[in-house]
N, C-alpha and C positions, 0 to 999 in steps of 0.2 A: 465689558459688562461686569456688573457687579457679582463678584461671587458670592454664595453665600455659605454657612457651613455649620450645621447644628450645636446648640451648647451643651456641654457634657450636664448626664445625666445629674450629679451631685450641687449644679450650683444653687445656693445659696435660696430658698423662698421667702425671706424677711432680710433687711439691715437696711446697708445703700444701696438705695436704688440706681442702676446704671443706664438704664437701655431696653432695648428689646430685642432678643433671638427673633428671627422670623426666617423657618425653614421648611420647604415643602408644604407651604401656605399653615402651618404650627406656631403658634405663634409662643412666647414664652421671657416671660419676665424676667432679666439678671439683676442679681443682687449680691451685695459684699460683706460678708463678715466685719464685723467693727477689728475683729483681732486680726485678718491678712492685711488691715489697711496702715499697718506697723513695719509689714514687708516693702511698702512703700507700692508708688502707683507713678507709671514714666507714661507721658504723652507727647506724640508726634505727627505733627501734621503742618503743612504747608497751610502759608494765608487763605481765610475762607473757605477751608475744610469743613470748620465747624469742632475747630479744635478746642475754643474756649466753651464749645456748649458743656462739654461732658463738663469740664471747672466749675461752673454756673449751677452742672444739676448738683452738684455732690455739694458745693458751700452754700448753696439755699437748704438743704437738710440740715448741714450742721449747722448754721443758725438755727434752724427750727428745734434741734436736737440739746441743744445747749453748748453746744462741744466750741470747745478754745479753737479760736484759727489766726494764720498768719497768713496774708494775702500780700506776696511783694507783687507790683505789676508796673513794667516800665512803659505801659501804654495809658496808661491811666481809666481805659474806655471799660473796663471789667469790672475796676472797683465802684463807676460809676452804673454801671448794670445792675451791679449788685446790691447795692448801699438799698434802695428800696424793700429788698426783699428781708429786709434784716428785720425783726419781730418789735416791735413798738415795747414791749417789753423787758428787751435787751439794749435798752438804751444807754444804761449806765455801761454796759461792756463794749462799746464802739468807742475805739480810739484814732481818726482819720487821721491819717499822717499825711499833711499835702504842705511840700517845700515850697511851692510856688505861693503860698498863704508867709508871703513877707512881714505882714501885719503882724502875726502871730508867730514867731519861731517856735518851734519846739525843739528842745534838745534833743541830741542825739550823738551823744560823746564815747567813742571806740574804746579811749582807755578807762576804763571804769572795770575793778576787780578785787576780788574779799582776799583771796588768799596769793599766798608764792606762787603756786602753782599755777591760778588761773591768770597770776600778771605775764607769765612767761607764756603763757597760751596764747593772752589778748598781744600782747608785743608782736608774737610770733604771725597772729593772724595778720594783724596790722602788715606788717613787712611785706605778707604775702600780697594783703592789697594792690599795695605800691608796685609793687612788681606786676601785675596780673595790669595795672593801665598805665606803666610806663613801660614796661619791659626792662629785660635784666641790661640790655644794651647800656640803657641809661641808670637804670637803678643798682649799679654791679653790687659785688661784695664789701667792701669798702663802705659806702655810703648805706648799705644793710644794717652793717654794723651801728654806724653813727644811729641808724634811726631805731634799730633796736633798744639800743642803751640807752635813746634819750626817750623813747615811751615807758621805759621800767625807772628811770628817773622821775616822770613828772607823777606816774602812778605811785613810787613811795611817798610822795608827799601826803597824807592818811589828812590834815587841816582841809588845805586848800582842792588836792587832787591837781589837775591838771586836762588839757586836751591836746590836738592833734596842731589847732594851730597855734603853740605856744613854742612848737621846736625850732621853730629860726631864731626866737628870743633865745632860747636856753644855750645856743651855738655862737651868738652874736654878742649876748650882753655879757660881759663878764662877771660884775659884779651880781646880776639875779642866777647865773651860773653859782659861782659861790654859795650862794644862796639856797639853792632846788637841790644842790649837792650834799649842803650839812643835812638834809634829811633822808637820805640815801641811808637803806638798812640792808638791802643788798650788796653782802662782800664783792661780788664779781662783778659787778653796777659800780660800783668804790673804786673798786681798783681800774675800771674802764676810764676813769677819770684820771684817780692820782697820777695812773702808770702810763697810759698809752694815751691818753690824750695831753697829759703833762710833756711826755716826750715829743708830739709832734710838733713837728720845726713850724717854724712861722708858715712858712711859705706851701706849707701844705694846707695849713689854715686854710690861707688865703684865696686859696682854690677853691679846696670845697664849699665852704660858708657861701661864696655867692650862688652857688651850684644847688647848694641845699634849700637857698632862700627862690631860686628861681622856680626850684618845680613845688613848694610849697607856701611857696607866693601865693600861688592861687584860693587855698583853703581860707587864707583871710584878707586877701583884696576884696574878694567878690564877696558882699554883704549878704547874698542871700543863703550859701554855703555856711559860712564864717559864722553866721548868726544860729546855724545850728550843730554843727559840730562842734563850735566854740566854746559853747555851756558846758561848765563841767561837769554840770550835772542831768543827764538825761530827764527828760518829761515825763517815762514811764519805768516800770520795774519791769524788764523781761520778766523774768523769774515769777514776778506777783502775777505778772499778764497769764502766764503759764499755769499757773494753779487756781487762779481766780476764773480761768476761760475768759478769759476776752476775745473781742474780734479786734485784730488790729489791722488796721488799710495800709497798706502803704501803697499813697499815690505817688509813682514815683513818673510824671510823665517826663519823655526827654523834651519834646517841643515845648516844655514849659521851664523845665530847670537846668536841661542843658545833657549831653550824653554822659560828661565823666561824673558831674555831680552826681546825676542820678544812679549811675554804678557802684559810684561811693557811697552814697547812703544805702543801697539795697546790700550790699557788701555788709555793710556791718550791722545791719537789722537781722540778717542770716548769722553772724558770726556772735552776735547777742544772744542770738535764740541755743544756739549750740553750748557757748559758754551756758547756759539758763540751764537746757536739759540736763548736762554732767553734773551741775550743782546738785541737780535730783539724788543723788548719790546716797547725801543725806539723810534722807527721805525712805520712809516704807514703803514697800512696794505698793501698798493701796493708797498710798498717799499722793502717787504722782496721776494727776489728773490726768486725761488724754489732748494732746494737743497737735493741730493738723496745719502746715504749713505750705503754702502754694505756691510755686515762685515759677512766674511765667518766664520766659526766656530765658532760664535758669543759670545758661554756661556764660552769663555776665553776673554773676554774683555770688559764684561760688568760687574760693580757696583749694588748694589740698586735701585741708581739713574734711571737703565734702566727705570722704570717701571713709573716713573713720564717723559718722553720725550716722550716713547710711547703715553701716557696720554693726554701729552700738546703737540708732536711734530706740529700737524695739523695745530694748530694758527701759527706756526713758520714757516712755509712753508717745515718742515724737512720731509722728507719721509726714512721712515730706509727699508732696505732689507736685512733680516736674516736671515742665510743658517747655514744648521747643520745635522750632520751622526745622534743621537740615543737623544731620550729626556730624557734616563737616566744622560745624559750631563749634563741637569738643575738642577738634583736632586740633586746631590751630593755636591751642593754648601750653603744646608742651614745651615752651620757655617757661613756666612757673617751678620754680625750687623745687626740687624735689622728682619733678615733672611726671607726675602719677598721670597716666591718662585716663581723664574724665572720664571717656566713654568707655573703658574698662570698669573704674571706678562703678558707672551708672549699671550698667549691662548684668556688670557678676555679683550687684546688691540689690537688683530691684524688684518686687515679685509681683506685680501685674504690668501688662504692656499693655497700653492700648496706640495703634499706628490709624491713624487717617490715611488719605491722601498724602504720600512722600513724592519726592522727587526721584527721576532713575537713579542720578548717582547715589542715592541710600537707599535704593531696591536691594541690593545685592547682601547688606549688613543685615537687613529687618527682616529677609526671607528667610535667612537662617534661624533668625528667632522665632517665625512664624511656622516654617517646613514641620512635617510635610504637608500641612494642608492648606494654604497658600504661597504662590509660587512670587517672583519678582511683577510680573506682569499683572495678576491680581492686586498687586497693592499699589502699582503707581495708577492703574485703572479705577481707584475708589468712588464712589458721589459721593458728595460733600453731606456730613451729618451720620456717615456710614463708615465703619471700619474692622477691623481685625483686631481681636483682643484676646489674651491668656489673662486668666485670670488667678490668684491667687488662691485657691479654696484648702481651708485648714494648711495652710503652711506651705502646702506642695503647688506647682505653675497646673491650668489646665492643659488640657487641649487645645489648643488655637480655635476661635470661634468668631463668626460674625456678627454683628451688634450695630443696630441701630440708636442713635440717640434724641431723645426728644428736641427741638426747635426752641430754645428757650423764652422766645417773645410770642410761642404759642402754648406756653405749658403755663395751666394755671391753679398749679397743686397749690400755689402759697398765694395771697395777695399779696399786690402791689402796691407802696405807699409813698407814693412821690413824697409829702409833704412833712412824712419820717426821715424821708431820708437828708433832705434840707434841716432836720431839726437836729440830726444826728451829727452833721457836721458844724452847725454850729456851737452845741455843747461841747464836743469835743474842741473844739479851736476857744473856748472859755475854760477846760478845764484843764489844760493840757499844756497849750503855748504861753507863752507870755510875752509883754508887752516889747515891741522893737526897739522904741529909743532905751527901755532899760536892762534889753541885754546887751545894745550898745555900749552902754556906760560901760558897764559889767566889766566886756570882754576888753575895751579900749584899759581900762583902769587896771585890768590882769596883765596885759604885751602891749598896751600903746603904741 
């Protein structure tokens, strides 16, 4: 049976709206501080929980509220839930990012960065990528190297720039080598060249190069990948998106674009957004707008790097919201550099939990988040739409409490506008992609 367990006296009577206390037939409205929503927000729950409701209530608000959001979803079924509810007069701030929209590539290029600093970042995230869907098995140290040094090469080129699928060329052609190299302002980039790549013997070449070209083969065989990470120049300005509030989709379904693709791209729409926030640096403090990012099944597109955004998002105004089936999810990623575990990472930065329905084997982990007034057995026992939440109030976690959340194809605080939301993606795929035989040319005419 459903437990149930009163909300502490201090929550919140105005912000976002979350749910409903209902205890001892009491019934009582939860709400969230726009400032705990920086402490970030972790959600857990098994398929058809009703885990995507609570997502649904909270980015129907901020559409209606004006607030910047990033929605990565590699099911695609959320952002087409949502897309209706988004205000006819935020039309100019919808940017649909749908890879399976052939017709229309939109850019989407990893190495794109203003300073030393941030190319060492974006390099840096890059590598981690590769590693996090090939594994270090295949991606050892060695070939790190190589791919490092050759994303901090194509990014000194300040003319042309460069992308991801230009690094078999850079490895293969010697003479566009020459070439990508005279514009090298990086000494330790230079010297990766003159020195240790000068020194390697033929026969080491010979190895790697096809080695390199096989597992990056893929980024520009497959046309519909290649056609947008190819662009050297992204379709949108993180950074502008970030200040300007926009809503950006990223539809990233796998049954349409494929599993690694789709990781790929959500991988570096997250690692865009982060380079974006730190940029804020520059930036007064009331100058960085508020910006909320949602990224469903999270432990496929997130780096290392998570764990310092969590850390620092707050000064940046970022607020993440991370939603996920089983936390053996997190585990199974400590082959990445570095090998921070996620699920520390997540657990010792996040400051509201809400759990659904888990499975037994993650009773044991959530109960102690939840103790002492939910036990293990209470939380694999949930009904769906129902669950356990601490909630963030001015800074500090609450009590553990119970919460109901509204039914989203029953809740009709906003209207619904089918025929916005058709209109929304079509603007956007006019204003944003461009035309497929001409970034063919483009890309053929760059690495042919």
């Amino acid at each position: 049976k459903f437990k149930t367990s009163p909300a502490p006296k201090d929550v919140p009577e105005d912000g976002l709206y979350l749910g409903t206390n209902t205890f001892r037939g009491d019934k009582k409205k939860v709400f969230m501080n726009n400032e705990d929503r920086f402490r970030h927000f972790y959600i857990i729950g098994q398929t058809g929980t009703g885990k995507s409701s609570i997502i649904q209530l909270m980015a129907r608000q901020d559409f209606h509220d004006d607030k910047g959001v990033c929605i990565v979803d590699p099911h695609g079924s959320l952002i087409e839930d949502l897309l209706p509810y988004i205000p006819r007069e935020r039309a100019d701030d919808v940017i649909y990012f749908n890879p399976a929209d052939t017709e229309r590539p939109m850019g989407l290029n990893i190495l794109e960065a203003d300073t030393p600093e941030e190319k060492d970042l974006v390099a840096l995230d890059a590598m981690n990528m590769m590693v996090k869907m090939f594994g270090e098995e295949i991606f050892g140290p060695r070939i790190q190297d190589y791919f490092r040094n050759g994303c901090l090469t194509l990014m000194d080129d300040d003319e042309e720039g460069g992308a991801i699928t230009d690094l078999v060329k850079l490895f293969t052609d010697e003479e566009w080598q020459r070439y990508k190299v005279s514009k090298v302002k990086n000494p330790i980039v230079k010297s990766f060249w003159e020195k240790q790549m000068a020194q390697t013997g033929q026969r080491e070449k010979q190895e790697m190069i096809p080695y390199f070209a096989a597992k990056f083969g893929q980024f520009y065989t497959n046309t519909l990948i290649r056609n947008i990470v190819g662009q050297t120049r992204s379709a949108f300005d993180v950074s502008k998106c970030m200040q300007e509030g926009k809503i950006l989709l990223m539809n990233l379904s796998k049954g349409l674009v494929g599993d690694i693709n789709a990781q790929l791209l959500g991988m570096i729409a997250v690692s865009k957004i982060q380079v974006a926030a730190m940029r804020r640096q520059r930036l007064g403090k009331d100058e960085r707008k508020d910006f909320f990012l949602y990224i469903d099944e999270f432990q496929n597109f997130v780096t290392p790097s998570i764990e310092s955004i969590l850390s620092e998002a707050r000064k940046y105004r970022l607020g993440l919201i991370l939603a996920h089936q089983y936390i053996d999810q997190l585990e199974k990623d400590s082959k990445l550099s570095g090998s921070v575990s996620l699920k520390g990472a997540v657990f010792g930065n996040v400051g509201t939990m809400m759990f659904y329905k888990i499975g037994p084997q993650d009773a044991e982990h959530c109960a102690k988040e939840m103790a002492p007034v939910f036990s293990e057995q209470d939380l694999v026992n949930m009904d769906a739409f129902k669950g356990a939440m601490k909630l963030s109030i001015n800074g500090q976690p609450s009590r553990p409490f119970s919460i109901e959340v509204p039914k989203p194809w029953l809740d009709t605080t906003y209207p619904k506008d089918d025929q916005a939301a058709e209109a929304f993606k079509q603007l956007s795929r006019l204003t944003y992609g461009r035309q497929k035989d001409f970034v063919d040319r483009e890309i053929l005419r760059r690495i042919g």
